[in-house]
N, CA, C and O atoms as CSV, one atom per row, in Angstrom:
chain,resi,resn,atom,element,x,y,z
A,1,UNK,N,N,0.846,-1.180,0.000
A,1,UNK,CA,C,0.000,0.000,0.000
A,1,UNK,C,C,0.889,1.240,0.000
A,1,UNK,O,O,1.959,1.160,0.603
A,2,UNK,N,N,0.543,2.433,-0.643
A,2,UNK,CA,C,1.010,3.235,-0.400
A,2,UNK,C,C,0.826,4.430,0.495
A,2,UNK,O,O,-0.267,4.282,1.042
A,3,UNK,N,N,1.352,5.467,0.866
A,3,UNK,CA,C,1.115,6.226,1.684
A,3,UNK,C,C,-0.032,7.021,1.158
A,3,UNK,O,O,-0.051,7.274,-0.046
A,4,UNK,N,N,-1.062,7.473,1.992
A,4,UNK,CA,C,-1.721,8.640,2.059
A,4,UNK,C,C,-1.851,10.152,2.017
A,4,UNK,O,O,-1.621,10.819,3.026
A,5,UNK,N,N,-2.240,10.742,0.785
A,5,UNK,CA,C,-1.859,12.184,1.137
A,5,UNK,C,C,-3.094,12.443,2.252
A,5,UNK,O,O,-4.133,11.792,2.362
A,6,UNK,N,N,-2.722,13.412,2.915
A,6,UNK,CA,C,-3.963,13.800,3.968
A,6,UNK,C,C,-4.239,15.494,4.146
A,6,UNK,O,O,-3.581,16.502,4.404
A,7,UNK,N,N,-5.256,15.222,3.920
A,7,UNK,CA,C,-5.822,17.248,3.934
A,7,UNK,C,C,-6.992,17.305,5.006
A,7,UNK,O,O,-7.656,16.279,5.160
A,8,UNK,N,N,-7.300,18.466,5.780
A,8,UNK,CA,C,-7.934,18.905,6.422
A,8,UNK,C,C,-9.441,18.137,6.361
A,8,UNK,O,O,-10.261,18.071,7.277
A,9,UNK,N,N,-9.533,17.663,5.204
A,9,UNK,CA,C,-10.662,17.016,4.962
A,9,UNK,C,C,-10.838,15.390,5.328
A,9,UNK,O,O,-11.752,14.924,6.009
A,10,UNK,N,N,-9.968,14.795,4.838
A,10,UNK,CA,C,-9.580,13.340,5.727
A,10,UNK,C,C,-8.961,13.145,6.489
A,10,UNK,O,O,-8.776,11.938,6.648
A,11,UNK,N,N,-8.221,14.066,7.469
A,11,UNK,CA,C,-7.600,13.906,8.357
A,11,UNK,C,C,-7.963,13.103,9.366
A,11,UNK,O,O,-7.310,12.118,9.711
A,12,UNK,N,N,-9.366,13.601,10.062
A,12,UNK,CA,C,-9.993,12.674,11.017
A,12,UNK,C,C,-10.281,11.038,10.722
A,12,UNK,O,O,-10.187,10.172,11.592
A,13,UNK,N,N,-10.633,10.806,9.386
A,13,UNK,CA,C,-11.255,9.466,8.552
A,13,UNK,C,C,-9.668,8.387,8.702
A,13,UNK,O,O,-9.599,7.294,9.263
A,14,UNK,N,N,-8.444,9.208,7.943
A,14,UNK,CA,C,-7.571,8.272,7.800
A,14,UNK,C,C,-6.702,8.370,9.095
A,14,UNK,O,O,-5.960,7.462,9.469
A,15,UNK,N,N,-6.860,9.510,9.715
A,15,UNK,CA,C,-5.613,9.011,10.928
A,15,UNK,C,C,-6.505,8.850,12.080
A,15,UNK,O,O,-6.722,7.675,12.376
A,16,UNK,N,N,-7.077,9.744,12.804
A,16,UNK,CA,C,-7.925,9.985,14.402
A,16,UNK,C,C,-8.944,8.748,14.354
A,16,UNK,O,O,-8.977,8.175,15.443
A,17,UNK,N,N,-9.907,8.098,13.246
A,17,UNK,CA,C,-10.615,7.364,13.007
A,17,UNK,C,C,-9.568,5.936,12.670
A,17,UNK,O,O,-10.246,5.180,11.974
A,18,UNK,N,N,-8.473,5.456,12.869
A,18,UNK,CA,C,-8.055,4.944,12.113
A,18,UNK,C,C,-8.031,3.364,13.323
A,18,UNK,O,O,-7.917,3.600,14.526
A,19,UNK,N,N,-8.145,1.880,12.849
A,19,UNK,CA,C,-7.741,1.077,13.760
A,19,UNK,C,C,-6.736,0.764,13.995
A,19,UNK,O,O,-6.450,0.073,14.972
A,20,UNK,N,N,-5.891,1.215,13.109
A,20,UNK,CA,C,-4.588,0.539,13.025
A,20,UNK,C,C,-3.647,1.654,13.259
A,20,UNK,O,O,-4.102,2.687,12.769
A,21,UNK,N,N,-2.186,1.868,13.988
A,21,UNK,CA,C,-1.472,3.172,14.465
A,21,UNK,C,C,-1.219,3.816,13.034
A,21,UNK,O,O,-1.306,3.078,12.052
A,22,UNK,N,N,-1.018,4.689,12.929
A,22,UNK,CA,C,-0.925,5.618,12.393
A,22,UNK,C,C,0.624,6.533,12.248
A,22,UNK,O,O,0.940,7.185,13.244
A,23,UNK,N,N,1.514,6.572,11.093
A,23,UNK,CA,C,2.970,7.709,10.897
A,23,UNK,C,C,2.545,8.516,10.152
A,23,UNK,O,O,2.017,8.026,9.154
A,24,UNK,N,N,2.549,9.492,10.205
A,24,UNK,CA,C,2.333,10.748,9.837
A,24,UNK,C,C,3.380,11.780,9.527
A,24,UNK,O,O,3.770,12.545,10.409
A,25,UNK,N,N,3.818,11.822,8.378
A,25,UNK,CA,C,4.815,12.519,7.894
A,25,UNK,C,C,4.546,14.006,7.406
A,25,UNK,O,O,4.247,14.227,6.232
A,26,UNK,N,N,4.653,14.943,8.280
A,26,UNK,CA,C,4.531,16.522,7.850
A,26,UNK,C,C,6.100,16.874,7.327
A,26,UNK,O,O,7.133,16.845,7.996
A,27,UNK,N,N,5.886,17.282,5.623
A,27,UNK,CA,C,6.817,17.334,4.851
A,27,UNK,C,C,6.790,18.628,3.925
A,27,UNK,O,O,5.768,19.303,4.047
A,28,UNK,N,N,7.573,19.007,3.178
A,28,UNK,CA,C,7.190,20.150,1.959
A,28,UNK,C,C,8.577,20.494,0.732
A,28,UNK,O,O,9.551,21.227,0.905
A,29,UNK,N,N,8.335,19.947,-0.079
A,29,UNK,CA,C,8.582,19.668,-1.721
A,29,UNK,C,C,9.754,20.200,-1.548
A,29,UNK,O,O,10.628,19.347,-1.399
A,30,UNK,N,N,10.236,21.634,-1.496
A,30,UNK,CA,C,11.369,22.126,-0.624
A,30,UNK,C,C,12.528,22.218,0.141
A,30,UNK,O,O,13.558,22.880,0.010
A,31,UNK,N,N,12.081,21.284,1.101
A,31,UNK,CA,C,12.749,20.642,2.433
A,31,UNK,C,C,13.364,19.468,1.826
A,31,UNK,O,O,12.867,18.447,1.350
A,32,UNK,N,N,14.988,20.001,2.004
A,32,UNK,CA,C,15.909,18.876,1.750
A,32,UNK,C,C,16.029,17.560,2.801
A,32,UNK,O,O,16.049,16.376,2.465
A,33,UNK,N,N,16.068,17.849,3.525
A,33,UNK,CA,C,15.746,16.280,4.831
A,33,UNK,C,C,14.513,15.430,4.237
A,33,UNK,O,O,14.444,14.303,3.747
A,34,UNK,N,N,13.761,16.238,4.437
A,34,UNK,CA,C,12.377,15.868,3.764
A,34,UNK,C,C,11.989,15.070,2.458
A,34,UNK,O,O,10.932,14.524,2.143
A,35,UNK,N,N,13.298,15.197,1.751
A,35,UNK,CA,C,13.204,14.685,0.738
A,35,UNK,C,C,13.806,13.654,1.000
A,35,UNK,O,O,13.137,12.873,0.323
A,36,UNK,N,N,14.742,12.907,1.580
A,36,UNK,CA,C,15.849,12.458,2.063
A,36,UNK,C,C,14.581,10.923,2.785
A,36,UNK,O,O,14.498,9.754,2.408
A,37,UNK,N,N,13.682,11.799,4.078
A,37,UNK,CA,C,12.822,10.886,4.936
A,37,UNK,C,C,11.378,10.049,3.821
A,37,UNK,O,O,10.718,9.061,4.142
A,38,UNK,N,N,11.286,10.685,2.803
A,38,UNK,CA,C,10.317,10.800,2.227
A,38,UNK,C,C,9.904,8.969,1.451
A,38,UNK,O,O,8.969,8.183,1.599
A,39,UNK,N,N,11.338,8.965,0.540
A,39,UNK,CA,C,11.366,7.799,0.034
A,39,UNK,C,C,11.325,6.243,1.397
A,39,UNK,O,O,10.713,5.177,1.328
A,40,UNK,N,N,11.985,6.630,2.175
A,40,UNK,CA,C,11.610,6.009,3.660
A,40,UNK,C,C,9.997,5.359,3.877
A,40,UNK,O,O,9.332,4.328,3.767
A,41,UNK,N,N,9.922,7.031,4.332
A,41,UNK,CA,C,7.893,6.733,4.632
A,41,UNK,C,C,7.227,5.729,3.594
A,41,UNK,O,O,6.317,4.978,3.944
A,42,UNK,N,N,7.926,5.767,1.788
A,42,UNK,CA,C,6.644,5.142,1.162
A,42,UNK,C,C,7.255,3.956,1.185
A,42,UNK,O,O,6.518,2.983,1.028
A,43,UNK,N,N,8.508,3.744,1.352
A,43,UNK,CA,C,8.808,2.135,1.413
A,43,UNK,C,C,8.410,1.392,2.827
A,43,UNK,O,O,8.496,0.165,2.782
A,44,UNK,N,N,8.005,1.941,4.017
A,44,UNK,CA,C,7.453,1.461,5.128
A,44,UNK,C,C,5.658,1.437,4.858
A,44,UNK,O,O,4.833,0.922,5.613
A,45,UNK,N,N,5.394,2.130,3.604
A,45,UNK,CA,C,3.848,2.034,3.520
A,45,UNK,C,C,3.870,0.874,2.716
A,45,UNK,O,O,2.831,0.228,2.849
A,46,UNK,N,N,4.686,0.375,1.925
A,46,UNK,CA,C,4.553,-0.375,1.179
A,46,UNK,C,C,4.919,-1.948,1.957
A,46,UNK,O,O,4.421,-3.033,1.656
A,47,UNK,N,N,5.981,-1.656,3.074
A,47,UNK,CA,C,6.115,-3.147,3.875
A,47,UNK,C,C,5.393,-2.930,4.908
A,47,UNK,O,O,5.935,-3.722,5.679
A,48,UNK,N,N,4.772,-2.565,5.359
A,48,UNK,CA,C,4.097,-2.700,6.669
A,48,UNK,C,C,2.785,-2.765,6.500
A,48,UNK,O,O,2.241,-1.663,6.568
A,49,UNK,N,N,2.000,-3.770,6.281
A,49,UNK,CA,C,0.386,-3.801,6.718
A,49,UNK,C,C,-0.415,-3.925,7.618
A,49,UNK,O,O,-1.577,-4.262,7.390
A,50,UNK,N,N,0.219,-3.582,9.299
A,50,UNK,CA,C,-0.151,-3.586,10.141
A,50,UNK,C,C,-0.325,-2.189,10.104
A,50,UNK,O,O,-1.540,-2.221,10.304
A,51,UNK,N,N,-0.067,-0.953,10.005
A,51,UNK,CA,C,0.328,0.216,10.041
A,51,UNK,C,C,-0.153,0.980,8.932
A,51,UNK,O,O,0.047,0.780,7.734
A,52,UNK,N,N,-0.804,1.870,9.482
A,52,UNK,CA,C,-1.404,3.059,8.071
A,52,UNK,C,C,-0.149,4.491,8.197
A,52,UNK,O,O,0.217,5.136,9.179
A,53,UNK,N,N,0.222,4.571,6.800
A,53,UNK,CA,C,1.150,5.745,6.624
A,53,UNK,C,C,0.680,6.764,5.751
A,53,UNK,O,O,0.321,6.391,4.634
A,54,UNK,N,N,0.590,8.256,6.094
A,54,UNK,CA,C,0.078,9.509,5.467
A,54,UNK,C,C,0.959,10.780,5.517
A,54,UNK,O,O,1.642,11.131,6.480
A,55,UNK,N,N,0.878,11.203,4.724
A,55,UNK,CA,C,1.828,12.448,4.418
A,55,UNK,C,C,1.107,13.614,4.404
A,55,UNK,O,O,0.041,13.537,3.793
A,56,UNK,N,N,1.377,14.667,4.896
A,56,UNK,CA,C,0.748,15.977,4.943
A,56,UNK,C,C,1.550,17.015,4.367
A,56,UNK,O,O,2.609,17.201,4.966
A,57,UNK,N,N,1.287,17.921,3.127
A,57,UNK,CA,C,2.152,18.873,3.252
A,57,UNK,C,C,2.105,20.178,3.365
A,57,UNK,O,O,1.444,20.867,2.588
A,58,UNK,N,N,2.783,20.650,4.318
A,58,UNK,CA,C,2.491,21.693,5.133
A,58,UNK,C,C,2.484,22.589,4.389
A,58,UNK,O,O,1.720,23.411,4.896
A,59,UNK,N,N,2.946,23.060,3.268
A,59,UNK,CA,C,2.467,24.161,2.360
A,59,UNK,C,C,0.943,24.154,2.059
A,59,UNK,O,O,0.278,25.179,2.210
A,60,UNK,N,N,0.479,23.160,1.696
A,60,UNK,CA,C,-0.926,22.680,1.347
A,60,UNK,C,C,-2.414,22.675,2.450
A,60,UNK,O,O,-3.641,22.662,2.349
A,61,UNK,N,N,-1.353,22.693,3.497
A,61,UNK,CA,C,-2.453,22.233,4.422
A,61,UNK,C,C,-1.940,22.873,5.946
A,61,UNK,O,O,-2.011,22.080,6.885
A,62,UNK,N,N,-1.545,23.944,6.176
A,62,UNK,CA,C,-0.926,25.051,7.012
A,62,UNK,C,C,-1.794,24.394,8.250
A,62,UNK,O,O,-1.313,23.726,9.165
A,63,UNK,N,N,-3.353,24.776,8.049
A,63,UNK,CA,C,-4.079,24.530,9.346
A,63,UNK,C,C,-3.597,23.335,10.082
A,63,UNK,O,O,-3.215,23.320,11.253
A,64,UNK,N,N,-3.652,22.469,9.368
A,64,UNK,CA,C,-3.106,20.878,10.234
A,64,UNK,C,C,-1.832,21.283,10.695
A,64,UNK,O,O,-1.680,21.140,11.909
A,65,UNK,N,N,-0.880,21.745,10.074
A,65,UNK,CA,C,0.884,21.978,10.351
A,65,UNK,C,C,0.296,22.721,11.787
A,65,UNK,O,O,0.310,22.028,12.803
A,66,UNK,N,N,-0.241,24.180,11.876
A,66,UNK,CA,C,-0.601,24.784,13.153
A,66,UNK,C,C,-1.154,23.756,14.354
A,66,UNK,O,O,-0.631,23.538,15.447
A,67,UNK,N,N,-2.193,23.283,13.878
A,67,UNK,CA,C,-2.685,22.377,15.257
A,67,UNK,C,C,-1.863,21.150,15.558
A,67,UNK,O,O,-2.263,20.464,16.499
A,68,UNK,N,N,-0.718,20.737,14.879
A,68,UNK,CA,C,-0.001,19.823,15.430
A,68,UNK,C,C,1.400,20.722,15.550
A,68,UNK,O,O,2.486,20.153,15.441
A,69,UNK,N,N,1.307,22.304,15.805
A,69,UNK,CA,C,2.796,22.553,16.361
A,69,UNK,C,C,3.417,22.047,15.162
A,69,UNK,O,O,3.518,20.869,15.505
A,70,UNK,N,N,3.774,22.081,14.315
A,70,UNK,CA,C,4.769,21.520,13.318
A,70,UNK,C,C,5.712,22.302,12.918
A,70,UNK,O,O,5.818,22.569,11.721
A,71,UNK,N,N,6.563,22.805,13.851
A,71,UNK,CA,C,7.261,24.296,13.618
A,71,UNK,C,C,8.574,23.825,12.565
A,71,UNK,O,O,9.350,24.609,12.019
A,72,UNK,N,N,8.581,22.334,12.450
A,72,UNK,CA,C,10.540,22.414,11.835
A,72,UNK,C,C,10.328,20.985,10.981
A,72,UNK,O,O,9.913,19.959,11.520
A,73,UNK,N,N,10.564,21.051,10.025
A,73,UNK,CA,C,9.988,19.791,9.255
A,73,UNK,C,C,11.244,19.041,8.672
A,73,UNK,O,O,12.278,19.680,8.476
A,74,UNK,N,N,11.168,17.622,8.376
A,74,UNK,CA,C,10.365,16.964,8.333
A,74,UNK,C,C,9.729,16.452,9.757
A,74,UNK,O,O,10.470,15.824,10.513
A,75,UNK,N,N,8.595,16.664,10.073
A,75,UNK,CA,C,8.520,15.909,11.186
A,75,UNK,C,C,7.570,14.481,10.932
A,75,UNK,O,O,6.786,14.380,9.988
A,76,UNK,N,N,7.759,13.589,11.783
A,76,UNK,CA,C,7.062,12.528,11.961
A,76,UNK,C,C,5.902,12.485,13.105
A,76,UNK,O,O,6.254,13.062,14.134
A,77,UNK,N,N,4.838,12.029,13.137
A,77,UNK,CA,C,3.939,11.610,14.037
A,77,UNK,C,C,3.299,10.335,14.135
A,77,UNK,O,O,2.988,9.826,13.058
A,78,UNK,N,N,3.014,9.663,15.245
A,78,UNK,CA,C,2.643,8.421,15.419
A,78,UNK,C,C,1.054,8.615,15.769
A,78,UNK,O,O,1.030,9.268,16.812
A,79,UNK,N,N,0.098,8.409,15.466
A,79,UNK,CA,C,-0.938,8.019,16.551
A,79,UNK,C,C,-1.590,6.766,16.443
A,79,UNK,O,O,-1.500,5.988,15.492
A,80,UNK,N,N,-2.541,6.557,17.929
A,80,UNK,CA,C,-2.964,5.143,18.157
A,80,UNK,C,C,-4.135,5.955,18.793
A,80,UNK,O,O,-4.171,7.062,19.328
A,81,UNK,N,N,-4.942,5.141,18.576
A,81,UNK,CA,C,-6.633,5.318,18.386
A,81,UNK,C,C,-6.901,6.604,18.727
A,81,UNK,O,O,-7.326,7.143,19.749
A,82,UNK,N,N,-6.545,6.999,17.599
A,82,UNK,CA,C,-6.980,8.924,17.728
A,82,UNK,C,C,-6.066,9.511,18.614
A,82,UNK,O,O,-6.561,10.619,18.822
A,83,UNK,N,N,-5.086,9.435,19.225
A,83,UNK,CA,C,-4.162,10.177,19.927
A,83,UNK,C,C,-2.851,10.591,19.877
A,83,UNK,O,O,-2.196,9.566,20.068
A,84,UNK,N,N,-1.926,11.736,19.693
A,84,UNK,CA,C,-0.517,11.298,19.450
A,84,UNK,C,C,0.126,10.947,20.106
A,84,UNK,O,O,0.034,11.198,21.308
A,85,UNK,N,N,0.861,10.367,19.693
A,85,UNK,CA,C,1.842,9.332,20.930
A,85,UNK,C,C,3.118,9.571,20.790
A,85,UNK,O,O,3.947,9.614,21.698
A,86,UNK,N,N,3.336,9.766,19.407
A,86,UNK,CA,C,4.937,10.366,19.351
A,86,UNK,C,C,5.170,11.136,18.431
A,86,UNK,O,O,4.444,11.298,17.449
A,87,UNK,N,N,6.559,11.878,18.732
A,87,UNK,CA,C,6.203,13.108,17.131
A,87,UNK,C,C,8.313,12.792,17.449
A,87,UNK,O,O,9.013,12.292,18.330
A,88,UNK,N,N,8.526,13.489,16.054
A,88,UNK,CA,C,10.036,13.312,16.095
A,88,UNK,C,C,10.596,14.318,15.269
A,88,UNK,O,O,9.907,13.851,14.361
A,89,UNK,N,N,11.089,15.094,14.815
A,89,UNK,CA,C,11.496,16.129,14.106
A,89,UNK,C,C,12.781,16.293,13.356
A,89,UNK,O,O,13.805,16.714,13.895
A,90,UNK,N,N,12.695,15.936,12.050
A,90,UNK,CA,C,14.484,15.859,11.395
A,90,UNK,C,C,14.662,14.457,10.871
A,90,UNK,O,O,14.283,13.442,11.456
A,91,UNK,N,N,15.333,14.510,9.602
A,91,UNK,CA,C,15.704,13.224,9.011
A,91,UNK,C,C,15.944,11.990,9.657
A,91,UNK,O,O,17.000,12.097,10.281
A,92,UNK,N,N,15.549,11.098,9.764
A,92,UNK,CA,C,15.748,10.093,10.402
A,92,UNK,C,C,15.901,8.719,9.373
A,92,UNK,O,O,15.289,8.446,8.342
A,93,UNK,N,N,17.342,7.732,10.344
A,93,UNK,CA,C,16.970,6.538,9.310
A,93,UNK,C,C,15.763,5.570,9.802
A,93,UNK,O,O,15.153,5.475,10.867
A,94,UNK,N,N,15.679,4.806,8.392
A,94,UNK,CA,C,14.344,3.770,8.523
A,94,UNK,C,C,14.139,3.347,9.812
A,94,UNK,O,O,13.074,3.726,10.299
A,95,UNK,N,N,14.968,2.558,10.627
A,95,UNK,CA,C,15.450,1.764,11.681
A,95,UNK,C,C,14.626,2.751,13.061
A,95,UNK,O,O,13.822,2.191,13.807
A,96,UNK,N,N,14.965,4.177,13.216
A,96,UNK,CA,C,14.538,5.083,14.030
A,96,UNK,C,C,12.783,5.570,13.695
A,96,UNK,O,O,11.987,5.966,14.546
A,97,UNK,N,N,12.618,5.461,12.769
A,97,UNK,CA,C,11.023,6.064,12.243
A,97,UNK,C,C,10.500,5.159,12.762
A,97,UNK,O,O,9.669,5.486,13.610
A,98,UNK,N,N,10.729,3.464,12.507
A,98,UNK,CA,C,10.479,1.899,13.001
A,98,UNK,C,C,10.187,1.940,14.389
A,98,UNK,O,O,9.125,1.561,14.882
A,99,UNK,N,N,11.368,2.512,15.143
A,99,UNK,CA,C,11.044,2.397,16.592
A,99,UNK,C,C,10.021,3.633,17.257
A,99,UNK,O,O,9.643,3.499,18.421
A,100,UNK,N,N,9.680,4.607,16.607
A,100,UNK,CA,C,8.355,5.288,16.461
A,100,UNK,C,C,7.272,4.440,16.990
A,100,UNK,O,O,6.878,4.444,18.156
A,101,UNK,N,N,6.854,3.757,16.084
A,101,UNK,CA,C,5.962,2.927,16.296
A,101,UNK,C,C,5.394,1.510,17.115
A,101,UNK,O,O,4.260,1.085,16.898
């Protein structure tokens, strides 16, 4: 599977509504790290089917970046049944995004 783009509009449906935990990658086209974490996120959407993965990008979708504090990107977020549980900020390898979750 691949990752999810997510906008203000499915936000609640694919992540807060979601049964399964949730990574959440706030990213932007721009952002060299970001580009770096990016190919990461879709190869963990693609091996992991326990786990739903979505991308937000904060140019696109500012309001979400504001209500999750998203001051320094790339950041990562985890949630589990509608809640965040972890957030992480800055390129990270696969191995570290993994233990996120």
């Amino acid at each position: 599977m691949s990752a999810i783009n997510i906008n203000k509009d499915n936000f609640s449906q694919e992540v807060l509504n979601s049964e399964k935990p949730v990574l959440v990658d706030f990213w932007a086209s721009w952002c060299g790290p970001c580009q770096k974490v990016l190919p990461l996120v879709d190869e963990i959407a693609r091996e992991r089917g326990d786990i739903k993965v979505c991308k937000v990008n904060v140019d696109e979708q500012k309001d979400l970046a504001i209500k999750f504090r998203v001051l320094s990107i790339p950041t990562l977020a985890v949630f589990k049944n509608g809640e965040l549980v972890s957030r992480s900020t800055g390129a990270k390898p696969k191995e570290e995004i993994l233990e996120m979750i």
